[in-house]
N, C-alpha and C positions, 0 to 999 in steps of 0.2 A: 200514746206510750211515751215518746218524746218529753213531753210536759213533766211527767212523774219523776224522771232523775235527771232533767237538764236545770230549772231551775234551783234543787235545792247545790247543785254541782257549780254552776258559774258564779252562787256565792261566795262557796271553797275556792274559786280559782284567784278571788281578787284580796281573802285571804291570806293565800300563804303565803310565806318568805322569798316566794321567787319561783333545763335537763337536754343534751346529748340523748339520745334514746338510747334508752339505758336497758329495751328489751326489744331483739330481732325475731320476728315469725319466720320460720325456715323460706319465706319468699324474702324476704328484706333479706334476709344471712345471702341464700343463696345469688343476690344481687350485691352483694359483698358491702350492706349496707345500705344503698341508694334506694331510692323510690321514692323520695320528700316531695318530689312533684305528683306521684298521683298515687299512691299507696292505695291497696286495694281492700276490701271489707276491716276489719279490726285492725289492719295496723295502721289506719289514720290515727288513733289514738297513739299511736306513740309517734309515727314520724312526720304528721301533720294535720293536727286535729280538727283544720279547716278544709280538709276532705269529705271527713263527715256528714256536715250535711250536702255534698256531691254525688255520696253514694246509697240512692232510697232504696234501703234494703234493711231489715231486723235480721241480728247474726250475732250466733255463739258460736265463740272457738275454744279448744284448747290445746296444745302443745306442751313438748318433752322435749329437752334437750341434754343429752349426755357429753360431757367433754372429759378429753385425758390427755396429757404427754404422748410422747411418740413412743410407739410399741405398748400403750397400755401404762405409761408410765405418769410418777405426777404430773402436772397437778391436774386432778381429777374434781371435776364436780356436775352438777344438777342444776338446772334452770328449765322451771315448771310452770305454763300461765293458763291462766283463764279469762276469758273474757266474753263481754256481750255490749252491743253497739246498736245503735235504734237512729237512723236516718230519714226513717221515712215523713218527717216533718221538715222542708227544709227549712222553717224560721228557727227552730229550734231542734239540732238536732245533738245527739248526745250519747257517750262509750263510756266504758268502765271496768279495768282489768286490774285483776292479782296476778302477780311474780312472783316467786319461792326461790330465790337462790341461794346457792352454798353460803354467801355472806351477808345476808339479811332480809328483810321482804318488803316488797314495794307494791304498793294502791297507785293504780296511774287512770287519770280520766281526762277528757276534751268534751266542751260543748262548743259546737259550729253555729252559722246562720248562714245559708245563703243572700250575699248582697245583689247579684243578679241570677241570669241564666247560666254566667261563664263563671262567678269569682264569686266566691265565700272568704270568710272570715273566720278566726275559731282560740278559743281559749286551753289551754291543758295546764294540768298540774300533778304533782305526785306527790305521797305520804312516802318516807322513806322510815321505814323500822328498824333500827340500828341493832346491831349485838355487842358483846365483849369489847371489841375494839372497835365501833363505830356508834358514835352518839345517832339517834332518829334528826330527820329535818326535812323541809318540806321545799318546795320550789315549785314554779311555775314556768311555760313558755306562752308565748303568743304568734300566728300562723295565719297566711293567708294562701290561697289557692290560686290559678286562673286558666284559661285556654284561650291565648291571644289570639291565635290562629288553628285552623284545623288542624295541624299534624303536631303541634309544641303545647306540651302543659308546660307549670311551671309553677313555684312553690317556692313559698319565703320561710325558714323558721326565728324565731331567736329562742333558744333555751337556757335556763338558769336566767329567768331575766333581771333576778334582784342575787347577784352572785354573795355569797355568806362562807361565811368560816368552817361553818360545817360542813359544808358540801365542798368546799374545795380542799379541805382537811382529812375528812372522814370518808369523801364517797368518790374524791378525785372528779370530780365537778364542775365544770366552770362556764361561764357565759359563754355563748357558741352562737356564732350568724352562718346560717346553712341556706342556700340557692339551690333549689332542686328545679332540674329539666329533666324531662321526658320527651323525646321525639320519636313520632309515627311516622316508619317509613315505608308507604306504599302499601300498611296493613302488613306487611312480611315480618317487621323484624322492630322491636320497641328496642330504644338504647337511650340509659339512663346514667347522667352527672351532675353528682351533688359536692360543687366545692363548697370550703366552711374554714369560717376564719374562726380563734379562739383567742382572743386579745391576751389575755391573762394568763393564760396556761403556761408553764417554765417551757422550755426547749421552741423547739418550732409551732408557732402558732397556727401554719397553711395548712390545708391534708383536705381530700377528697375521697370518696365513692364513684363508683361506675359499675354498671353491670349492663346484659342484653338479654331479654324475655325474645324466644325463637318459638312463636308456634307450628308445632309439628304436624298438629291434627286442630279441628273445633275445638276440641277439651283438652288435650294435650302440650302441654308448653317446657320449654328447655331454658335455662338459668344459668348464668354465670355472673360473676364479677369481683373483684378485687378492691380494695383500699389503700389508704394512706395516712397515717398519722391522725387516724381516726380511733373515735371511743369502743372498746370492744367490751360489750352489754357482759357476758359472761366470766369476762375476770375483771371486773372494775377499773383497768386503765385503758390509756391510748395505745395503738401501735400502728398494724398494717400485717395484712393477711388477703388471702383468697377464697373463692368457693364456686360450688357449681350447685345444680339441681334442676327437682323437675315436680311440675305443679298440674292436676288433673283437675276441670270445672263442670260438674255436673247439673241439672237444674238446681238440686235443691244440698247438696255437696261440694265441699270443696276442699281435695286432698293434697297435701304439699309436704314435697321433705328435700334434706336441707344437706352437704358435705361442707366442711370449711375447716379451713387450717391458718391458725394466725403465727404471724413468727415475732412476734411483738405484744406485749411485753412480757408473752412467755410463748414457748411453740406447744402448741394447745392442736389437735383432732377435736373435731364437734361431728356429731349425728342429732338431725331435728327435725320431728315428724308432727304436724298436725292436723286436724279436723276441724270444719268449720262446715253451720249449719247455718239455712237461711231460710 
C-alpha cells in the first residue's frame, strides 16, 4: 500500500516551493503543541513526517475543531481534517491529509524511510488553497526522527524550507528550525519540549512547546501543555496559549479531545474531538 502514494508524493515533495504545522490533532493541541519528537499515528504528517515510517500501522482519522472568543464571542471559526497514513513499509512509508479552515484549505503529506532500527528520515509538503485575501502556495519541510537512548526521542524539523513571499505574506509563514524531545520517565509519566527558532519572523524569533501525557489507566491518558511565541494552526499567526485533554487507545480505536485557550494573537476557546482508526 505504501508504494501506491509514496512515490508519486516524494516527487511533489521536491517540487514545491518550499511549514510551522499549520494543523494540531486534539493530541498535539492538547500538548499545547509539542510532540515533534514522537507524534503518534497521523500527526507525524504534520509535526514530523519522519515518524512515519516509525509507526507500522494503516490509519484513518478525522477531526473537528470549533473555536470562539470568550463567552461565545468573536472570532469564531472551524478547522476540519481528514486523513489517512500507511506505515507499514518502513523503506517507504507515507500520510496524506485535508484541512478546511475558516480561511482556506490545505493538502499536507510526508513520505519517511526508515534509516535504521532507531532513526528515519522524511520529506512533507503542503498545497495551500488561498481565498479572497490569500493568494494559493506551496512549501515544503524536511524531518528526521531518533531514540538515542531508551527513555529520549528526539526530532529535528525545518519547515518552510525555501521561505517565499507568499507564504510569509499571505499565510504568515516562515522558515522555522524546531528540536523535539520526548522523555520516558520510568513509563509513569512522558514530558514533551519543542524549542524552535524562526530566523525571519518580525518580533521575537525564540518560542517553544511543552506539554506532559499522564497515563491513568492502559488506555486512558491525561494531557496538558502550553506555548510560546509559537504558530497557532487555527487563526494563522504566532502567539502563546494553553490546554489540557484526554486521549482513549483501544485496539483498533483511538479517541482523543482537546481544551485550549490561546491569548495570542487573539484570545480564542478551542473544542477538538477526534477519531482515528487502524
Amino acid at each position: 500500500m505504501s508504494y501506491l502514494f509514496t512515490i508519486p508524493l516524494l516527487a511533489l515533495a521536491f517540487v514545491s516551493n518550499a511549514y510551522a504545522a499549520d494543523y494540531h490533532s486534539p493530541r498535539a493541541a492538547s500538548l499545547g503543541g509539542a510532540g515533534h519528537a514522537a507524534p503518534l499515528l497521523n500527526d507525524a504528517i504534520y509535526l514530523n513526517p519522519a515518524m512515519i515510517a516509525m509507526l507500522p500501522a494503516y490509519s484513518v482519522s478525522v477531526s473537528h475543531e470549533s473555536i470562539s472568543g470568550p463567552d461565545n464571542t468573536e472570532p469564531q471559526a472551524l478547522v476540519q481534517n481528514a486523513s489517512i497514513q500507511d506505515g507499514t513499509n518502513p523503506v517507504f512509508s507515507a500520510g496524506i491529509g485535508y484541512t478546511r479552515k475558516t480561511y482556506g484549505r490545505e493538502v499536507g503529506f510526508g513520505v519517511a524511510s526508515r534509516i535504521s532500527q532507531q532513526y528515519s528520515a522524511g520529506v512533507g509538503g503542503r498545497f495551500l488553497f488561498g481565498s479572497d485575501s490569500r493568494n494559493s502556495a506551496m512549501d515544503t519541510s524536511i524531518s528526521g526522527a531518533g531514540e538515542p537512548i531508551d527513555w529520549l526521542q528526539t526530532g529535528f524539523i525545518v519547515d518552510n524550507l525555501v521561505e517565499n513571499v507568499k507564504l510569509t505574506n499571505g499565510w504568515n509563514q516562515y522558515r522555522e528550525f524546531t528540536l523535539g524531545l520526548k522523555a520516558n520517565v520510568m513509563k509513569m509519566l512522558f514530558l514533551y519540549v519543542d524549542p524552535h527558532v524562526t530566523p525571519s519572523k518580525p518580533g521575537d524569533t525564540f518560542g517553544w512547546e511543552a506539554g506532559f501525557e499522564l497515563p491513568l489507566m492502559s488506555d486512558l491518558f491525561l494531557r496538558g501543555g502550553m506555548n510560546k511565541n509559537s504558530f497557532q494552526p487555527a487563526l494563522g499567526g504566532y502567539g502563546h496559549g494553553h490546554a489540557f485533554g484526554l486521549g482513549m487507545a483501544f485496539p483498533r480505536i483511538s479517541l482523543d479531545l482537546a481544551v485550549t485557550r490561546t491569548y495570542e494573537p487573539a484570545r480564542t476557546n478551542s473544542l477538538l474531538f477526534s477519531v482515528t482508526i487502524l
